[in-house]
N, C-alpha and C positions, 0 to 999 in steps of 0.2 A: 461405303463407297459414295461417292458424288456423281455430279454430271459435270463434266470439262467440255468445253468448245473454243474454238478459234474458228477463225475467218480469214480464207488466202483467195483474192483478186473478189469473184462473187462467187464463193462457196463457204458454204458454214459446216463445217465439221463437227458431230457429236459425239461424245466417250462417256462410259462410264456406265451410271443407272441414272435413268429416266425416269422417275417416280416421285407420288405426292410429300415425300422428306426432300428431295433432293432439286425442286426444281424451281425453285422461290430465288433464287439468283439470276438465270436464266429468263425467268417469268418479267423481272424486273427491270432487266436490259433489254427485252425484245425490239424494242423499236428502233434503238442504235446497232444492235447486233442484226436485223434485218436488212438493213440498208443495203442496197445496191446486193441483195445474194438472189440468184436463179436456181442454186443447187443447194439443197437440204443432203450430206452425205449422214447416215447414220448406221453405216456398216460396225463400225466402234461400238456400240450400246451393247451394251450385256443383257439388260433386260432394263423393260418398257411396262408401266401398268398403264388402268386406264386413263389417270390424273397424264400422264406422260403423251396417252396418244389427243388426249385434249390437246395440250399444248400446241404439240407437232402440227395441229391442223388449226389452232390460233397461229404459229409460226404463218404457216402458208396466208391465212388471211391478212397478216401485219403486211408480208412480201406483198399480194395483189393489193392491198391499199397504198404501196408505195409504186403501184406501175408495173413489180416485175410478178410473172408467172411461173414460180419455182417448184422446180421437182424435185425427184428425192432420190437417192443411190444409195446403193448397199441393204436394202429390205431384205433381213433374213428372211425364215421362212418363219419362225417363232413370231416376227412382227407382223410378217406377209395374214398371219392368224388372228392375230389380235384385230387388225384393220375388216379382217372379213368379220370377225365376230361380232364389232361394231358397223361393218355398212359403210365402210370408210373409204369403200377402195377409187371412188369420184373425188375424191381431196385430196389421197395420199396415193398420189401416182408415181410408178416409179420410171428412170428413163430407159433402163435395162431392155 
């Protein structure tokens, strides 16, 4: 499987798997695919490793270097885990 995203008005949508095969596309487009988004939604991801929750909190860093302050929607509880495991939960906020 992959990672798929779009972008509707300023929310970026993520599907798929999020992991160190899968995210070197994503990884490459960050700066255009971040533009103008406040909303990280990744209720779609099936699963997330740690290459995956790097990114997600490079994502947010591209967002506050363009101005905006983006949060994130749909945090299972599988991710909600990952985030603790790593100390993550001041980057990856969610607005639930």
């Amino acid at each position: 499987m992959n990672i798929n995203w779009r972008t509707d008005a300023n929310r970026l949508y993520l599907a798929g798997e999020l992991e160190r095969e899968t995210l070197l596309p994503l990884w490459e487009q960050r700066n255009s695919v971040m533009k103008q988004i406040d909303t990280i939604d990744v209720s779609a991801l099936e699963r997330v490793d740690s290459a995956g929750l790097a990114l997600l909190v490079h994502l947010r860093q591209t967002a506050l270097q363009q101005g905006k302050v983006p949060s994130f929607t749909g945090i299972t509880d599988k991710l909600r885990s990952l985030i603790a495991l790593y100390n993550l939960q001041q980057f990856i906020t969610s607005d639930r």
